[in-house]
MIKE-49109 format. One record per residue (C-alpha): residue number from 1; residue in three letters; x, z, y. Coordinates in Angstrom, 2 decimals. Layout:
BEGIN
@pos = NUM, code = ala, u = X, w = Z, v = Y $
...
This chain:
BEGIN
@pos = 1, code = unk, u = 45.12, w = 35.40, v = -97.50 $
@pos = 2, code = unk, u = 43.68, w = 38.77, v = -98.08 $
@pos = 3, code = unk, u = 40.39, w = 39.48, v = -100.37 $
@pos = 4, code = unk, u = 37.19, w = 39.33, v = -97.93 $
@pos = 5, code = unk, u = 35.42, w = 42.21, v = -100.09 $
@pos = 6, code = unk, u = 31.82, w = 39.25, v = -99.34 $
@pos = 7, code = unk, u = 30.22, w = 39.84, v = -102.80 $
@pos = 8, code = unk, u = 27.98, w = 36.66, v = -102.81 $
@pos = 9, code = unk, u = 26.35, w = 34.28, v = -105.72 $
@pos = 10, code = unk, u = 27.88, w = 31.04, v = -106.51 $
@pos = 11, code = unk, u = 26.39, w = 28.69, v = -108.41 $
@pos = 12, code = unk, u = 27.68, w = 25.27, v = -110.46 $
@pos = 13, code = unk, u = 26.29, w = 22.27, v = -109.72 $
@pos = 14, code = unk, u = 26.06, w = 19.00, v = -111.57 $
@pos = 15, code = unk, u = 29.48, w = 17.60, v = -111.35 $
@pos = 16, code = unk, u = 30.14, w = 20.29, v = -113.91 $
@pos = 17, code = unk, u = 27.01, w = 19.84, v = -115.97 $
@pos = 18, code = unk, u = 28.70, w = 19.58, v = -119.48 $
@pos = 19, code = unk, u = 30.71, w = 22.67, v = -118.84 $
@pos = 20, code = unk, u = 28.25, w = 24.83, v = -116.80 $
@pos = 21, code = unk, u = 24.16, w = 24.22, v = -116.41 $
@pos = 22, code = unk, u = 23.42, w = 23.00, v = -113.28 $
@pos = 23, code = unk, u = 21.01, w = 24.31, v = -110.66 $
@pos = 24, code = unk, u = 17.86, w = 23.00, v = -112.12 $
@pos = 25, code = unk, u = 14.36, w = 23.44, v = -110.34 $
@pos = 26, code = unk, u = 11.58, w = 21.28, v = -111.49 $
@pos = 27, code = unk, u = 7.89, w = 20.60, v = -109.85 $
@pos = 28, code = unk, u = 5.37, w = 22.31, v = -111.86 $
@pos = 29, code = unk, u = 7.47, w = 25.60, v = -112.32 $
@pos = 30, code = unk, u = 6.43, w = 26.52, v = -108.95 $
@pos = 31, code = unk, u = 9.06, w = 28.78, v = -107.20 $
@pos = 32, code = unk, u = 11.30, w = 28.82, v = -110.25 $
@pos = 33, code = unk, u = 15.40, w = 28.17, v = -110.11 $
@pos = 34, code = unk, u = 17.49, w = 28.92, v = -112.57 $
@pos = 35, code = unk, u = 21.72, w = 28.19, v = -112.38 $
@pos = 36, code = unk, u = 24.89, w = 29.36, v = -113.91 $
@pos = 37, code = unk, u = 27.50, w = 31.12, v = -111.86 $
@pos = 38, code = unk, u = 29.49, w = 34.34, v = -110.43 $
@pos = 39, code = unk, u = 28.91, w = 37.07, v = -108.23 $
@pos = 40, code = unk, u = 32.15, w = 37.32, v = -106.10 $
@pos = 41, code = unk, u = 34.11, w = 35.71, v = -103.32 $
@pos = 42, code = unk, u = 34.25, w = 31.91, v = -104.77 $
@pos = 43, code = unk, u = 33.07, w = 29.96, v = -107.60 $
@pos = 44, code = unk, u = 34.59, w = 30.71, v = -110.78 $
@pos = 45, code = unk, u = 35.51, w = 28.25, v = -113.88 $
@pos = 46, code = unk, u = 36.12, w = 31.02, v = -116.10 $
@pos = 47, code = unk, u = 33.60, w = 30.98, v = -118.76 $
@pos = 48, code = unk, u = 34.03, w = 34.40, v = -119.53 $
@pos = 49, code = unk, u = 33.26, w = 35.37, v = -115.86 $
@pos = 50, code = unk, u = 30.01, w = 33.18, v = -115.52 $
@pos = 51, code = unk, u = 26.25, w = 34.45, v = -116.21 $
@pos = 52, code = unk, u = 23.07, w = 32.37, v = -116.32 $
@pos = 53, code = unk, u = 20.82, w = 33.75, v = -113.02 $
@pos = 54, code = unk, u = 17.16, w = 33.03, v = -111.99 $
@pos = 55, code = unk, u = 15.08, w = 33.12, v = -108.73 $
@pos = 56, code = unk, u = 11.25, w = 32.85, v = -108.37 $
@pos = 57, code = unk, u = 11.00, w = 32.73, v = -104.66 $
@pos = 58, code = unk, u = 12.31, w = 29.28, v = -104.08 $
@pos = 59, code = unk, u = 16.56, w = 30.66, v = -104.55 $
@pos = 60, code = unk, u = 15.96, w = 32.79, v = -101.76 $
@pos = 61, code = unk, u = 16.57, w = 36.16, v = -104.62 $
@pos = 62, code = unk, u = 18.67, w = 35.40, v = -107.45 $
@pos = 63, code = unk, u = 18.43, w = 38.18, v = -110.89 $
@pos = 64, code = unk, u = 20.63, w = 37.75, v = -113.21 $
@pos = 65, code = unk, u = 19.13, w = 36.92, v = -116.53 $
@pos = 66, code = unk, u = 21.62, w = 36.83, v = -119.40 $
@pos = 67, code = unk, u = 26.04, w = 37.05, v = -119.39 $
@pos = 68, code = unk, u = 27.23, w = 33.90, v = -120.43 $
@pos = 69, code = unk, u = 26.24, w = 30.35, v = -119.87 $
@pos = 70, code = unk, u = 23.45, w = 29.30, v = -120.95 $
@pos = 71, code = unk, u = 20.76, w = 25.99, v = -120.89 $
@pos = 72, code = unk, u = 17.48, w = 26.22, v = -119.74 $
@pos = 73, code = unk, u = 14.09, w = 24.24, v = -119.35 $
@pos = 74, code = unk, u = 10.69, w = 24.80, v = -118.53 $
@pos = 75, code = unk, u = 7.74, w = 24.79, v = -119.89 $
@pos = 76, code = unk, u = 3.88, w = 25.55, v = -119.69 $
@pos = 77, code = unk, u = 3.48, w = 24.81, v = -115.75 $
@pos = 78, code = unk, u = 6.96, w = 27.88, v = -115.69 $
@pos = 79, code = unk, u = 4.51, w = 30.38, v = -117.81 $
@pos = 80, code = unk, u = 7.40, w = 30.03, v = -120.58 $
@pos = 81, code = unk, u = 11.08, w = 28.98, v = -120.38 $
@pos = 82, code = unk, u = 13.66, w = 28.75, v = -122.56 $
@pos = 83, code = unk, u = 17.37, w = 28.97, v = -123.11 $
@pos = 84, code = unk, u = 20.54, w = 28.84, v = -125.26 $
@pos = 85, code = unk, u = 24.01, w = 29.22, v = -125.38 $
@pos = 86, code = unk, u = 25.76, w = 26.51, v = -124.56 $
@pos = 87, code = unk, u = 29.13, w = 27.78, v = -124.39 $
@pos = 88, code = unk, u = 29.51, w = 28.80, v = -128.38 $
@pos = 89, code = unk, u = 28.01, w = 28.01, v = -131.55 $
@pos = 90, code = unk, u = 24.31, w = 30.28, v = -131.50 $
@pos = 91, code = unk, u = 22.09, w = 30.92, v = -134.66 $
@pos = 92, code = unk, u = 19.27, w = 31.91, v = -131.93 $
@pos = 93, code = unk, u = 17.91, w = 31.44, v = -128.54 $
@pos = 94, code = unk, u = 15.92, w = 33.42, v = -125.88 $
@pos = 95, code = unk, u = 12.58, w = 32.60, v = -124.59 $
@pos = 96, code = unk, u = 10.49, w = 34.45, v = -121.82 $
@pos = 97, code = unk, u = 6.99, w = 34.40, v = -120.91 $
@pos = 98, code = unk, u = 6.85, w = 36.20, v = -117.85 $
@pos = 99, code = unk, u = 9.17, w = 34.25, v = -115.39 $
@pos = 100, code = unk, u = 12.51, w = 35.99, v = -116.48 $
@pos = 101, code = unk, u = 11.20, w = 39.65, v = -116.34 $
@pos = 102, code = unk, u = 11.83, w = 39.91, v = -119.47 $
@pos = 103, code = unk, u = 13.12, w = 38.21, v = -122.75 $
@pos = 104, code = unk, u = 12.52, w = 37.68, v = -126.62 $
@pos = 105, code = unk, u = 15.10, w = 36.43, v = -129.25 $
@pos = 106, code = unk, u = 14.20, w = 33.91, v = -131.51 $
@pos = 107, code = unk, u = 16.51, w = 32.76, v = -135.05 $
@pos = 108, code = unk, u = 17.23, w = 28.57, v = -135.35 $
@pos = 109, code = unk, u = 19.11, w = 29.33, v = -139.21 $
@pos = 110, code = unk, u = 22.73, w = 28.68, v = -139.21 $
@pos = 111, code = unk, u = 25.06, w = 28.17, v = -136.29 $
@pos = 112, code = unk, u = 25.24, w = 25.15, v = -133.86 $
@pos = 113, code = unk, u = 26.51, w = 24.02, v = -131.14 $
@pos = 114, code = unk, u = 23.43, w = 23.61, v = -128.09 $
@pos = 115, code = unk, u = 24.08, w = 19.92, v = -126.51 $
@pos = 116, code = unk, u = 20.53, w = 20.61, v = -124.69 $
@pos = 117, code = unk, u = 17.03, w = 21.73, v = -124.91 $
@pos = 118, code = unk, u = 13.94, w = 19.02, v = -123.99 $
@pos = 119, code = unk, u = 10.32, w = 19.01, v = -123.06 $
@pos = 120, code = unk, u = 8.10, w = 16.33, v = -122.12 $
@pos = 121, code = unk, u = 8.67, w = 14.87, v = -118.69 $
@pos = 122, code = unk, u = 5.92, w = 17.17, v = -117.11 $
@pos = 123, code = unk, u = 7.07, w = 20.52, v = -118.59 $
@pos = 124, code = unk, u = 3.30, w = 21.01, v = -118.94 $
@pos = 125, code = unk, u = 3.17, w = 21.85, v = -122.91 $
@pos = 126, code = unk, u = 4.80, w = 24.80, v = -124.87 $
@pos = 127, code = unk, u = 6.11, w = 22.59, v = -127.48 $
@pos = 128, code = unk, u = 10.72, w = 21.94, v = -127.36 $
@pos = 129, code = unk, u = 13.15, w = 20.17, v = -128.93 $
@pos = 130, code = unk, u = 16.63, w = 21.98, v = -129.24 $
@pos = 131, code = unk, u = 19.14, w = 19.18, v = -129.80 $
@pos = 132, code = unk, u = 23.06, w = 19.69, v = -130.84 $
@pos = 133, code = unk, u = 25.93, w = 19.49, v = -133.37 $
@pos = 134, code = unk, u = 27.28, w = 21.49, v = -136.59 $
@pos = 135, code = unk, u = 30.40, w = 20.11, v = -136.64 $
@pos = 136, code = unk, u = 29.83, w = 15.88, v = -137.50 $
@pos = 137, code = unk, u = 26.30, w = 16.15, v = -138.07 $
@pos = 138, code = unk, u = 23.64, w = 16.19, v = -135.63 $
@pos = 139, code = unk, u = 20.87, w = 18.81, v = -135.40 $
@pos = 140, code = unk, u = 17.21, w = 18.76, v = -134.25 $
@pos = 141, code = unk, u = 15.01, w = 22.20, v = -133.78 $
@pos = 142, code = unk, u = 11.74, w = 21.58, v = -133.12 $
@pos = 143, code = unk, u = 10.32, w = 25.08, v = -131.24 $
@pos = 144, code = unk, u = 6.49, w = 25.81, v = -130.78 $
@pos = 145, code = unk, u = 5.51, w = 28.42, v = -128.67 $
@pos = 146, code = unk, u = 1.95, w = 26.92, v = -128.92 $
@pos = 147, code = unk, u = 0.36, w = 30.07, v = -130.61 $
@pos = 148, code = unk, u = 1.67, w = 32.77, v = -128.07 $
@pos = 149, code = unk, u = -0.45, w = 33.88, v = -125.96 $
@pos = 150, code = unk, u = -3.72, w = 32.46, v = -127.29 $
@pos = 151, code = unk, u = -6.02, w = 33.30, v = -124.62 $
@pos = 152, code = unk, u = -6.12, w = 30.91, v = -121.32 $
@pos = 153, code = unk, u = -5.40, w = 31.75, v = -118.51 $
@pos = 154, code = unk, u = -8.46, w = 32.26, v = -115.93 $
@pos = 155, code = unk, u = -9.54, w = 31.88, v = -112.00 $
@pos = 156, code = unk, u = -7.43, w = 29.55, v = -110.91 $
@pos = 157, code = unk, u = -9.92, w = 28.44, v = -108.15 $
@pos = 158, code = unk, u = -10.10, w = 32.21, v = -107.02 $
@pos = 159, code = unk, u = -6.37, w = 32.81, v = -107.07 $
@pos = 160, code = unk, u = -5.54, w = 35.97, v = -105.07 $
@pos = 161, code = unk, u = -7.95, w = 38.07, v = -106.51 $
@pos = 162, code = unk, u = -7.75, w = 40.96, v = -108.75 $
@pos = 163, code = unk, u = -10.29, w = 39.37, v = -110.99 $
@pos = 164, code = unk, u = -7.97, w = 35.74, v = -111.33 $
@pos = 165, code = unk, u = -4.80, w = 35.54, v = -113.33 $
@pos = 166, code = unk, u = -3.22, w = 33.32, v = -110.51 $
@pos = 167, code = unk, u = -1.86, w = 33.94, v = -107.37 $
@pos = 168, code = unk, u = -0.81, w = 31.97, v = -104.12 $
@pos = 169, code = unk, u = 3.03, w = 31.53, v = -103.32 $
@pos = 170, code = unk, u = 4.64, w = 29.87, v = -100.29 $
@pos = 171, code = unk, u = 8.25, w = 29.04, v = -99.97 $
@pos = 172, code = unk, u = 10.26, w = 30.11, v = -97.35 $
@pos = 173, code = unk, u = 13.87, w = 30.31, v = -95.55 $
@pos = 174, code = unk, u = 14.07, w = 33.83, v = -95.15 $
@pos = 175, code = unk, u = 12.39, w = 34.49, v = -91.85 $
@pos = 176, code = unk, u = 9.45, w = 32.08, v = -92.05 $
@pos = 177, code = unk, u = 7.43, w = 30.60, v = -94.59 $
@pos = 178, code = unk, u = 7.01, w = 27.72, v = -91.61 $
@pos = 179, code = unk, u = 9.02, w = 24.64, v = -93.12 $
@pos = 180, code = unk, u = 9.26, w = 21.42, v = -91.42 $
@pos = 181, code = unk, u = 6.22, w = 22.30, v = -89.88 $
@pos = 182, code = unk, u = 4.34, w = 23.26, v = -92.22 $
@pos = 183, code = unk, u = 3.18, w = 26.19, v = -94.67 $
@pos = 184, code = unk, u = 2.24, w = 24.96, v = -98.30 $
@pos = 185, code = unk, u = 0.54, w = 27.32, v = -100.38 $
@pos = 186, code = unk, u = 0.96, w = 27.16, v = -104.15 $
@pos = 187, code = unk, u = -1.17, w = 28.55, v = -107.37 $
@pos = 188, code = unk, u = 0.92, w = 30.06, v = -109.95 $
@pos = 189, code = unk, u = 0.48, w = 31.92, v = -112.84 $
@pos = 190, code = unk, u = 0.74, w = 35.87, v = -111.80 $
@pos = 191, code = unk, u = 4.30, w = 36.47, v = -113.75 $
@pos = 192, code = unk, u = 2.95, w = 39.30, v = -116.12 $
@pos = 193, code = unk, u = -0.25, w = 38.25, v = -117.15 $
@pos = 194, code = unk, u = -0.81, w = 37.55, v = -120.67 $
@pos = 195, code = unk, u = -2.04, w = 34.08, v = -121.29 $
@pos = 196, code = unk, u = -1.31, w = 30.26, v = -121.09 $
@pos = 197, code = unk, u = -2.01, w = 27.70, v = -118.32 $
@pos = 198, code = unk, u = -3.73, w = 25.14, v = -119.39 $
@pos = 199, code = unk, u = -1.54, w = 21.64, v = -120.18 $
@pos = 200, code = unk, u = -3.82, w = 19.79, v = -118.15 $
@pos = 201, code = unk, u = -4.01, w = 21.80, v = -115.02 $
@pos = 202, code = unk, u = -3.49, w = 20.48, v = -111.62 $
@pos = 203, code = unk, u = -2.24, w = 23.03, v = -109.06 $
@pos = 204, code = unk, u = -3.77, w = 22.70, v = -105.73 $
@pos = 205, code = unk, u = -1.68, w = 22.86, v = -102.87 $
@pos = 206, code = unk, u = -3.18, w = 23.88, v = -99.47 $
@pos = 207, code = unk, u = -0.99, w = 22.91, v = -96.44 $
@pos = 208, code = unk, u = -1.71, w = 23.81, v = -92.97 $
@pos = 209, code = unk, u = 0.36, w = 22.84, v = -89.94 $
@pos = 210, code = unk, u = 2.44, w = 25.53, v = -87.63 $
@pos = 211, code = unk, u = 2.84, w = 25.47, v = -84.11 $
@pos = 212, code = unk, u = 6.11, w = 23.79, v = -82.53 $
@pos = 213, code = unk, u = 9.41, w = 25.94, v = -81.76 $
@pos = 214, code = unk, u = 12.59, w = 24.38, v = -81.39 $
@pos = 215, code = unk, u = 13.74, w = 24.88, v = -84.92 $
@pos = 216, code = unk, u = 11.59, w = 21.90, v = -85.41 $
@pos = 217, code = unk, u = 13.47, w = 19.80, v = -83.22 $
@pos = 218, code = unk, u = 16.83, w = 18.44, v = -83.34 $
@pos = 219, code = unk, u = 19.20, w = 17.63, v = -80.31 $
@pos = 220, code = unk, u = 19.19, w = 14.01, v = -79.27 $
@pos = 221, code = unk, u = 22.53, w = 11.80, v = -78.65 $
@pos = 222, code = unk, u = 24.33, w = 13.10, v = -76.02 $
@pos = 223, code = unk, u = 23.21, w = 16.36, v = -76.59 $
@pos = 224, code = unk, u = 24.37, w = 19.74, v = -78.79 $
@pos = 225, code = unk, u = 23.87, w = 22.90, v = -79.20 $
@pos = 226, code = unk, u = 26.20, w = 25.99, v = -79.19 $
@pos = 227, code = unk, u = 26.98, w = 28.12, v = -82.42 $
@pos = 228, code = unk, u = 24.15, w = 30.38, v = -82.23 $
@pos = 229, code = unk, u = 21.77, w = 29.11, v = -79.67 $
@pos = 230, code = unk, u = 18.92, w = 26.38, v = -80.05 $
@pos = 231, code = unk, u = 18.75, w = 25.25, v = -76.92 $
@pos = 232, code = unk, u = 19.99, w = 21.74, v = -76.38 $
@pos = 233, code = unk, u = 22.64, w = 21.42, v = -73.48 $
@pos = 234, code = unk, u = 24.46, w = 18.45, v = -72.12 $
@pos = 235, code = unk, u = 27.19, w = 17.20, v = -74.53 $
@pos = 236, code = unk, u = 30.15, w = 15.28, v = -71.66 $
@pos = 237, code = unk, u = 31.92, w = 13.95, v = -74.41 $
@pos = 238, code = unk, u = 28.80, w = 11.39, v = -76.13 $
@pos = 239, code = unk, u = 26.80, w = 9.20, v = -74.04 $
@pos = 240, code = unk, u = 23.64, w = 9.99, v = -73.35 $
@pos = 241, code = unk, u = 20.34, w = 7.26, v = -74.53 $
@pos = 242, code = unk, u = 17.48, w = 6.46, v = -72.94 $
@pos = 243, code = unk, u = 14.29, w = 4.56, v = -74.05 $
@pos = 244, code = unk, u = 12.50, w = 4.42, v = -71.01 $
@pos = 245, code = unk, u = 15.14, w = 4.95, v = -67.79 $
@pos = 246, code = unk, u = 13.79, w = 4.29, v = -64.05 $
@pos = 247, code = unk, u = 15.46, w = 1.10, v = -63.46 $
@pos = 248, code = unk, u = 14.46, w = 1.48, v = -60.14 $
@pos = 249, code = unk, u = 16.70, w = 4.48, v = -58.91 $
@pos = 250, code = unk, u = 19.38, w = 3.55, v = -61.06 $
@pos = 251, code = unk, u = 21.14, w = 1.04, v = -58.72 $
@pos = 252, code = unk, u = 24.33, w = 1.98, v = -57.19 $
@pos = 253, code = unk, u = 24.38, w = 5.28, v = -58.97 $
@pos = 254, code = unk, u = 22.12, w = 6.91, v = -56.98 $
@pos = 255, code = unk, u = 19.00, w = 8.55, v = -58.35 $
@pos = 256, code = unk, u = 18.64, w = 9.87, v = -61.65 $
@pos = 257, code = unk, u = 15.99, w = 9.33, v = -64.38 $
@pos = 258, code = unk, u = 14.77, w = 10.87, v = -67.68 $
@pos = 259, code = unk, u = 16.21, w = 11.12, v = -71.03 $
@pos = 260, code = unk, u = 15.04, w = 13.33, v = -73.87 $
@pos = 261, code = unk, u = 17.30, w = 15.93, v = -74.88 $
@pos = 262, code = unk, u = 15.18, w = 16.75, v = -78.10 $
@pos = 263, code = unk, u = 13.79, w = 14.79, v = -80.81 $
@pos = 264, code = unk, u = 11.81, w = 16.17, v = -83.94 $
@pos = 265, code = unk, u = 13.28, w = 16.37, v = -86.77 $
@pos = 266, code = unk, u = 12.16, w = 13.75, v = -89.31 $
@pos = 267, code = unk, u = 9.26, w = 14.23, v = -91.41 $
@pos = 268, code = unk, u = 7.99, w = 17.69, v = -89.72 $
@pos = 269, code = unk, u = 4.39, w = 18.27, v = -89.10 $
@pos = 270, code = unk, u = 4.42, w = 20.91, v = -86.61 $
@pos = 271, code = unk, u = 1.27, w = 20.79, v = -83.78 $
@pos = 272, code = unk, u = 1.20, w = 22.38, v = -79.86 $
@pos = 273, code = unk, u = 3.50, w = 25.22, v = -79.25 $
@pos = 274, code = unk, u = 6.70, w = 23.75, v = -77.65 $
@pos = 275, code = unk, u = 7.01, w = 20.51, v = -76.36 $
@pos = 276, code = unk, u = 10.75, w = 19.66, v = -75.11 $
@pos = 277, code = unk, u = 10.96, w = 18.62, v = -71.45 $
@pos = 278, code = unk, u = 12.41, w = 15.75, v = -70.53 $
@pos = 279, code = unk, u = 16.43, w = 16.45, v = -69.55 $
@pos = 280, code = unk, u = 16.90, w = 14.82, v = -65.40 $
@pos = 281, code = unk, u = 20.18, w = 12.71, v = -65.53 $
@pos = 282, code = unk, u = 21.94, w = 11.18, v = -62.61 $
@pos = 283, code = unk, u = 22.27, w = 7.67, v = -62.54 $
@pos = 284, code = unk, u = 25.93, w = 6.33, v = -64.52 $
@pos = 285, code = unk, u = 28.08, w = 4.08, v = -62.49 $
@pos = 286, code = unk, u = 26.56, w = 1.42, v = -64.71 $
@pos = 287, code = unk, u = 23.55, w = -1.06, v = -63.49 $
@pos = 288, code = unk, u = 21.22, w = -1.99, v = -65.66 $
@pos = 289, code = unk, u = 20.07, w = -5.51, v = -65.25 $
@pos = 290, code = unk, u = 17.75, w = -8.21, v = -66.49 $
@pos = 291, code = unk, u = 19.50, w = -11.11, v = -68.49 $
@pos = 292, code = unk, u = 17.26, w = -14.32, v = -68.44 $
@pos = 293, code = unk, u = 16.87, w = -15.42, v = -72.18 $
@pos = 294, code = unk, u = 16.08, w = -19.08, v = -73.30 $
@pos = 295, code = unk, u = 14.75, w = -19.13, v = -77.03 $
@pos = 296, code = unk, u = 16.47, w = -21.80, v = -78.99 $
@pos = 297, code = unk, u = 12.96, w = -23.14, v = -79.65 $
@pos = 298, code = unk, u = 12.36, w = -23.75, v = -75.70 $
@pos = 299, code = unk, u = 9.77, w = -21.32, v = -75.52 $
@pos = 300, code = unk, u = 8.84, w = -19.64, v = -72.69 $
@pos = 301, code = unk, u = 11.79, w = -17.10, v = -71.00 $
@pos = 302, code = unk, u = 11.96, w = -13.32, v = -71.99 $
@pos = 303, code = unk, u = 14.35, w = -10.79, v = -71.37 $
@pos = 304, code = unk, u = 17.25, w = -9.09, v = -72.62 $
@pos = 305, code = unk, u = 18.66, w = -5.78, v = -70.63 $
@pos = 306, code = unk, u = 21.89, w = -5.43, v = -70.63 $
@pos = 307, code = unk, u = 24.44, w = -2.88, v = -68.58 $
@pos = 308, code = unk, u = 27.49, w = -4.02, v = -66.58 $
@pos = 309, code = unk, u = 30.18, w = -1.91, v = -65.61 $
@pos = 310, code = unk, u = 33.26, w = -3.16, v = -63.59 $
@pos = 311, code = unk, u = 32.49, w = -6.78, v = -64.18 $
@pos = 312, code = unk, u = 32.53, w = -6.74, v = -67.52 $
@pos = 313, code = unk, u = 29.82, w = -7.58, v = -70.26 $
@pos = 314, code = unk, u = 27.20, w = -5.32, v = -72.08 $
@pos = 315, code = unk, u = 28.64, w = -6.24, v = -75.48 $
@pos = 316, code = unk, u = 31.92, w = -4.53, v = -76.30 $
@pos = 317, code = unk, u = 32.57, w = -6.63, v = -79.48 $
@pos = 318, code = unk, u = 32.13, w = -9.87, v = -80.67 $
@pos = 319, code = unk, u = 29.45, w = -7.62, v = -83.94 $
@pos = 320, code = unk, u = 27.31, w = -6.67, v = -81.54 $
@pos = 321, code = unk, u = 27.33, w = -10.11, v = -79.57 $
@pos = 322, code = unk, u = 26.22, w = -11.43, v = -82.71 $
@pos = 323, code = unk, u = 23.73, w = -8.99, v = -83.32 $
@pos = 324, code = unk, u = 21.75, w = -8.80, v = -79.93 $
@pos = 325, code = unk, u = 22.20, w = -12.65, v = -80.37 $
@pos = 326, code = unk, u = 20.29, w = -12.41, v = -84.24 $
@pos = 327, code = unk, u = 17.67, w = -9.71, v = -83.01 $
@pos = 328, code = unk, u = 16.36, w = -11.56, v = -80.42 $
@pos = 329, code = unk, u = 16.46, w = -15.07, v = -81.79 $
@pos = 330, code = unk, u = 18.16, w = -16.36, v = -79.23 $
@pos = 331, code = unk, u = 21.41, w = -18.25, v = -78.90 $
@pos = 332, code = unk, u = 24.00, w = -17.38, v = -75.83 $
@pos = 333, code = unk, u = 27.41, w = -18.11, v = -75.06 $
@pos = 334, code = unk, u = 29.55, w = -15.10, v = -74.60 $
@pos = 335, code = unk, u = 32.94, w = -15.83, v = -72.11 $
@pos = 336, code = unk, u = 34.86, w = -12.54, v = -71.15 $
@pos = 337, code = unk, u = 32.24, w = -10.54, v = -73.02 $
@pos = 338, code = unk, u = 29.64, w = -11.64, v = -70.67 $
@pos = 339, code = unk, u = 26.07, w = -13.04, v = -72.28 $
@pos = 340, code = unk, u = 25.13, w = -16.20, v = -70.95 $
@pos = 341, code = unk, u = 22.44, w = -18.01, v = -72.16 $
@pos = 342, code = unk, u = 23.56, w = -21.44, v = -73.56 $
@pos = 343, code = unk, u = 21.13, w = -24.46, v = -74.90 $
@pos = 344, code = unk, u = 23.11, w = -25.70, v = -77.96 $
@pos = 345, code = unk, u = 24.77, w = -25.16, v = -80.78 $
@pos = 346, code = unk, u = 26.02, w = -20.92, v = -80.50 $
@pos = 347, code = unk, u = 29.45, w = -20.77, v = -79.24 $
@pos = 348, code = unk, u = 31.70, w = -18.22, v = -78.72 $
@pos = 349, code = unk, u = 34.75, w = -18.30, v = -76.64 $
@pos = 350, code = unk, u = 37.89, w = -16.72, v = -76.68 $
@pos = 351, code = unk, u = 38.04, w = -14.06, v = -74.11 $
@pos = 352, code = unk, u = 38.14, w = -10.42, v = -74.62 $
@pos = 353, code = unk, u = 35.83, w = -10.27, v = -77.77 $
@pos = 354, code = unk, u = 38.78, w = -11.82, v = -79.95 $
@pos = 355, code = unk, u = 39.19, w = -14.75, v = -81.75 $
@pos = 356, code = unk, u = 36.53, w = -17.67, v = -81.10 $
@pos = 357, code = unk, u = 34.60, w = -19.65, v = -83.16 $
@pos = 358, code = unk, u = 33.65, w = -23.03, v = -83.55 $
């Protein structure tokens, strides 16, 4: 088709890690992305075309830091990060100490070829290893930064403040810094200040809940929502769910009764704001009824609802027979898909459900 003109970023990913760096965040660079890519209307492969990029917010801003593709790791709590060509042989690399703003060259000796560059598994210390090939033989760089910036860095308890190298950051999607219910704020080093976290610093993390809107909810079975909207609607082609229907006005198919249209999206901590009403269903042509179960260790009856529709049996296949059979410890007899309860040894016939056994 015709060009688009969309100018976007596109970045690789890790199926095409030993061609391209990946995406690559890690949890005490607070904020900090970095990923290889193209500006333009899809991802290219062409090496030539691809530049190494970096965001601080989180990916929501990407700046792009050097032209080519380059490897990258953290180090120093994100205070210092490093990188190197990894397309071509390199007698150098780049460091920076102020998040990417701006960058200093630094000579390895003769020319090899970058397999990767390492820090310990926190990325707290300021200490690399640079790891790669001159043509059979193997090479190790050992890079210490540890005598940059000498002086330590300062107010981390009063981070915010003109007087404290640190400041707070919060993620967020573009129009709210409200995720899953939550805002987290995070200390970071302020990007130009001149010193060095300390190795063994812990970053608090305050977190404080948001109230409820319907982003935090998602639509339930039997509901969706149109291309643009949030409000769940009825979806005719699913069938709807209930946990706790009015068996009492659902005889016949008269009445209705209640089913929840939302449900909140897993692991979000929002509080108060809006609570999803319940969704006011009529009554399906199906009756829901009460199945008398015998436990196959003659306990004492319990129950198993079940629906009916047209004569025929809640379970449409012999798998979930079996399973409402297993999860209630109880042994039936199914004929025509129809649960029975049955005293012996689990039979089930040949009917509608497909081939018996036993």
């Amino acid at each position: 088709g015709e060009p688009s003109g969309r100018c976007e970023l596109h970045l690789h990913g890790f199926t095409e890690m030993f061609d391209f760096a990946p995406v690559y965040s890690y949890r005490n660079a607070i904020g900090i992305v970095m990923g290889s890519g193209n500006v333009g209307e899809q991802l290219s492969f062409d090496k030539s075309k691809t530049s190494t990029y970096m965001s601080r917010d989180g990916g929501v801003t990407w700046t792009m830091v050097r032209r080519g593709t380059f490897i990258y790791e953290f180090g120093n709590h994100g205070g210092l990060v490093v990188i190197a060509d990894m397309a071509q042989k390199t007698s150098s690399l780049f460091f920076s100490l102020d998040e990417g703003e701006s960058w200093s060259e630094m000579p390895i000796g003769s020319p090899v070829e970058v397999h990767n560059v390492i820090i310990e598994p926190e990325a707290r210390a300021r200490r690399f290893v640079l790891y790669g090939a001159d043509g059979t033989n193997g090479i190790l760089h050992r890079l210490d930064f540890s005598q940059v910036h000498e002086r330590m860095c300062q107010g981390e308890d009063s981070a915010g403040t003109s007087s404290s190298d640190y400041e707070y950051w919060s993620p967020t999607d573009t129009h709210s810094k409200c995720i899953l219910g939550h805002k987290d704020k995070y200390v970071r080093r302020k990007q130009n200040q001149k010193c060095h976290n300390n190795d063994k610093m812990e970053r608090p993390i305050v977190q404080s809940n948001c109230p409820c809107t319907k982003e935090n909810f998602e639509c339930a079975i039997g509901f969706k929502r149109e291309l643009g909207s949030l409000e769940c609607i009825r979806d005719a082609t699913a069938r709807m769910y209930s946990r706790t229907p009015r068996l009492d006005k659902c005889r016949a198919g008269q009445g209705s009764y209640s089913v929840d249209a939302y449900r909140r999206v897993p692991g979000d901590t929002c509080t108060g704001g809006f609570m999803p009403m319940p969704f006011s269903a009529p009554c399906p042509r199906q009756v829901r009824r009460e199945i008398p179960h015998i436990g196959s260790d003659g306990g004492a009856p319990s129950a198993v609802a079940a629906l009916e529709e047209s004569g025929s049996g809640a379970f449409e296949t012999l798998g979930k027979a079996i399973m409402w059979a297993l999860a209630f410890g109880g042994v039936y007899l199914f004929v025509n898909r129809v649960a029975r309860p049955y005293g012996g040894i689990a039979r089930v016939m040949p009917g509608r459900c497909g081939r018996g056994l036993g």
